[in-house]
N, C-alpha and C positions, 0 to 999 in steps of 0.2 A: 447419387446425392444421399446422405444421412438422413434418415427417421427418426421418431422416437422409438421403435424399437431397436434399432441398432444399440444406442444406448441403453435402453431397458437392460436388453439380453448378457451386454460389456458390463453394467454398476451392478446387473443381477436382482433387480425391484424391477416392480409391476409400469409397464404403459404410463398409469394413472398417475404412478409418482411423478413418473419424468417429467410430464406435462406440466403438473401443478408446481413443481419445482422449479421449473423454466419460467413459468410462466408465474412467479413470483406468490402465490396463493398462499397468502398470509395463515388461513385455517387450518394450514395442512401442519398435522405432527409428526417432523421425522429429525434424526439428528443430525449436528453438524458433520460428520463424518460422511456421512449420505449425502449430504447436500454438495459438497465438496466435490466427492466420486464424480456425481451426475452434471454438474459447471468442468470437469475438466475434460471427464468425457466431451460433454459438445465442445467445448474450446476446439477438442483435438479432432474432430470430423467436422469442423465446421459446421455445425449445425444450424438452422434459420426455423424459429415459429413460424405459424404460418403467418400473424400480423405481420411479423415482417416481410415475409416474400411478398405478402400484399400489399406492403408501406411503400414501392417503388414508385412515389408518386415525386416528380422532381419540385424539393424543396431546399430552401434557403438558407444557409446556417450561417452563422459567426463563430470561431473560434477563440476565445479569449485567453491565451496562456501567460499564467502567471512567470512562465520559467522561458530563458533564453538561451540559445544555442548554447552559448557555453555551461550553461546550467546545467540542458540536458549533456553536454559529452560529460561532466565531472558525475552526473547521478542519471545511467540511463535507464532508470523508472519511470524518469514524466516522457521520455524516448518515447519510449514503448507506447503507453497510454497515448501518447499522439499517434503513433504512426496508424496505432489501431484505429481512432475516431476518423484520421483521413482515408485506412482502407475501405471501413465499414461504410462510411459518408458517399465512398465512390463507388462499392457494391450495390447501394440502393438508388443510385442517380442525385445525390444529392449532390447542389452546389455547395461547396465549404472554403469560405475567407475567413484567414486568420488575423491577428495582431497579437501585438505583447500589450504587458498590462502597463507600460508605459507611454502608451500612443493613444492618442485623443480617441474615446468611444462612443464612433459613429453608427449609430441604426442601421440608414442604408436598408437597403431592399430586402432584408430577410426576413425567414419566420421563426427563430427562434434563434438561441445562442448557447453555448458551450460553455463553462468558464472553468479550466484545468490548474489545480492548486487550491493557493488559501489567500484568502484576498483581504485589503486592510477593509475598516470601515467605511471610509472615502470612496473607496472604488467598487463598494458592494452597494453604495448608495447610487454611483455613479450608472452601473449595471441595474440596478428597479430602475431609474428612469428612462431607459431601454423600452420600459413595458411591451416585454416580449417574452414568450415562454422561455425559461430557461432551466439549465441544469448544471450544478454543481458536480466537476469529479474530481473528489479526493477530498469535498471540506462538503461538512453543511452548515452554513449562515444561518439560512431562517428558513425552519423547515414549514412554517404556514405559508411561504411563498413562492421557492423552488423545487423542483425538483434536484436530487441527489442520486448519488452515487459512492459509497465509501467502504470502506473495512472498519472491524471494530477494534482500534488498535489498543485498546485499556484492556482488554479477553486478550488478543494476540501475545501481549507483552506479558501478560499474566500465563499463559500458558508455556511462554520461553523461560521464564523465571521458575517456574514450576519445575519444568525439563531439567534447570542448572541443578535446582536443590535434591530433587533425586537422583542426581549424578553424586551428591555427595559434597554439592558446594556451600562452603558457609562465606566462605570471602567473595563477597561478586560486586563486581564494579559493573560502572556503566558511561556508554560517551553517547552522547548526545547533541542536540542541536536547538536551537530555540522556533519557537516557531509562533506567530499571530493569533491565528484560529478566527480571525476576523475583527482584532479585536485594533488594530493599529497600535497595538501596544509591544514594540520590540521589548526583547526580554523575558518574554509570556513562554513560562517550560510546554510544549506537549506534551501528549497523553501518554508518551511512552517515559518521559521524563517522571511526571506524577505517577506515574502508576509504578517503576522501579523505587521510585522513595517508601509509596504504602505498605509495598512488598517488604520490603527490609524493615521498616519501623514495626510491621506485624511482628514480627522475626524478632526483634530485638536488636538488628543486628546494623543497623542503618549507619554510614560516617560519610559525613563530606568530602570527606578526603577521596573516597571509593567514587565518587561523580564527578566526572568533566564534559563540560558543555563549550563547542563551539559551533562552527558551519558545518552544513554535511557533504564535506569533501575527505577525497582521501589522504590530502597534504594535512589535512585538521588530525584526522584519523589517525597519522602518523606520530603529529607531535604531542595530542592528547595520550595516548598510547604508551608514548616513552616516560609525561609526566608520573604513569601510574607506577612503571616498572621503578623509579627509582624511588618509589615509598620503601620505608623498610619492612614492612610485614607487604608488599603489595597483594592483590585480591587474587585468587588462581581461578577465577572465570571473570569475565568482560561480556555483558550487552550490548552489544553496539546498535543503534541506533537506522543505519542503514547499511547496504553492503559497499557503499564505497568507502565508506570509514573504516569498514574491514579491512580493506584491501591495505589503506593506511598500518593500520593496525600488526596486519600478517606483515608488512614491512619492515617496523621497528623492531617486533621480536623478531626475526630473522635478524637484524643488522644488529642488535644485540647480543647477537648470540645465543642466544634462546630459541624455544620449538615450540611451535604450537602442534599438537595438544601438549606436550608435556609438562613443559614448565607453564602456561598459560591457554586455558579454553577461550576459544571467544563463538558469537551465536550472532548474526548480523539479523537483518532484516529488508525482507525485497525477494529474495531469490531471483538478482540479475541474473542474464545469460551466462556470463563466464564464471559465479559462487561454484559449479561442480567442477570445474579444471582450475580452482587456486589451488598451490600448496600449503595447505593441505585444503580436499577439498570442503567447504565452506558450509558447514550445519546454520540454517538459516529460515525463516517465516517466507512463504511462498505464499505469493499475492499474485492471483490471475492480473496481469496488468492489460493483457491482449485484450480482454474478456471484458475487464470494466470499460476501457476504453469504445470498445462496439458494442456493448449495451448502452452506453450516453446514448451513443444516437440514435439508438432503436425505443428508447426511451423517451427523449425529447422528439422523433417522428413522430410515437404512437399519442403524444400530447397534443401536438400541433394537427394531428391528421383525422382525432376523436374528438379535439374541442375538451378537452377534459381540464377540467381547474382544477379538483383536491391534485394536490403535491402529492408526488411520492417520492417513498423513503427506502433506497434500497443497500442493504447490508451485507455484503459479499464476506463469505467464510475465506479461510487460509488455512495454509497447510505449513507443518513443520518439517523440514527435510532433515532428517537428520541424519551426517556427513560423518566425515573425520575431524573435525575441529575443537571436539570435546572430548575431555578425555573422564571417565568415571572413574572418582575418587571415594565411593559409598565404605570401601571396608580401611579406607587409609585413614589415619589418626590426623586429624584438623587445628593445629593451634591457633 
């Protein structure tokens, strides 16, 4: 069984870090880079605090997922973050019933609830009068009243954008997808949407035309895709939004006749399972999905099992992998 030395000894920092980084210790000053190392370390020896070896106390959970089978086969990110909340839920004796966010939200015998995704207003309303400890993964509503769980996608997107432009890119597009945020407001851009615009208007360099917004599937990804290549100056990097729109993506320029990197970079976001065996393979933002998914419910345990009311707020770093998919154009002439 994994320690925290084992990891100390693999990330190469002190005991004292490990813990305090695990164990979420908000005073501690170390950098993302570090933080990162020591989350993928335990991911990959499975690691357990000791709260948690001790949280085997069998409790009740509901799982609320916003997303439906077929959801998850088109984008298996919210896969993953489930399969993880039912391993981690069944490694500590927890009972876990699920539903989707379309089926009537009954209470029922449990002590706390899950709720995976981004929920409208209605059904976050729907969920406080639940009044049950709960946790948010993947969105925070209202952080005086849940617990959470997320990335901080406005930095992630900011840091992939940064990546394109010391590649040497001045044209960069971006596909995208619309997303709530809680707001039941369809049409509402997310943060990766807004924060590709700020980027480029910083720049100077901002055009509508370089943004396409639909679903985040790979048939979107495909047709959004083709829209860009047939601009006449089109953008020689692409953001994409999530890695199935990639895959879209990698489609069209291949069926066009084109190559990625060559004629077109593109940088997705997820680091699914299969981003390192596309062709080519796939430079992408790597989000522990394993990792978020079994700290919910070591998180909402250590709530329901401490009696603890302040919310917490937890912000998982990411990692950029960077693949074959880009291609650096820093000393080529950019019209």
């Amino acid at each position: 069984m994994a320690t925290i030395k084992d990891i100390a000894e693999r990330a190469q920092v002190s005991i004292s870090t490990v813990s305090r980084v695990l164990n979420y210790d908000e005073t501690l000053s170390v950098n993302a880079a570090t933080k990162t190392r020591i989350f993928e370390i335990a991911e990959d020896l499975d690691y357990q605090t000791k709260k948690q070896k001790k949280g085997k106390k069998k409790l009740s959970l509901l799982l609320i997922n916003y997303y439906s089978l077929e959801d998850e086969v088109e984008d298996p990110y919210y896969l993953s973050v489930r399969i993880a909340i039912e391993r981690r839920s069944a490694q500590l004796g927890y009972k876990l019933m699920s539903m989707s966010r379309g089926d009537e939200f009954r209470q029922g015998n449990v002590d706390g609830v899950i709720c995976l995704g981004t929920f409208n207003e209605e059904e976050i309303s729907r969920i406080r009068a639940l009044e049950k400890p709960t946790i948010f993964v993947d969105s925070c509503p209202d952080n005086a009243k849940f617990d959470s769980i997320t990335f901080n996608l406005k930095r992630e997107t900011r840091r992939i954008l940064d990546y394109l432009w010391d590649c040497g890119h001045r044209r960069i597009g971006f596909i995208g997808g619309n997303d709530t945020e809680g707001t039941g407001l369809p049409g509402d851009p997310d943060k990766r949407t807004i924060e590709y615009r700020q980027f480029m208007e910083e720049k100077g360099l901002y055009r509508k035309d370089y943004e396409r917004i639909g679903t985040f599937t790979s048939k979107m990804g495909y047709k959004l895709m083709n829209e860009l290549m047939e601009l006449s100056d089109p953008p020689t990097a692409v953001f994409v939004a999530n890695d199935s729109l990639a895959i879209g993506c990698l489609n069209a320029i291949n069926k066009a006749g084109k190559t990625c990197p060559g004629d077109f970079s593109i940088v997705g976001f997820n680091d699914i399972p299969t981003a390192k065996y596309m062709l080519p393979p796939l430079t992408t933002m790597r989000l522990y999905m394993d990792f978020m998914g079994e700290k919910a419910v070591d998180i909402i345990g250590e709530r329901i099992l401490a009696k603890r009311e302040i919310p917490m707020q937890v912000i998982l770093p990411a990692r950029l992998m960077i693949r074959e998919s880009v291609r650096n154009i820093q000393d080529e002439t950019i019209s």
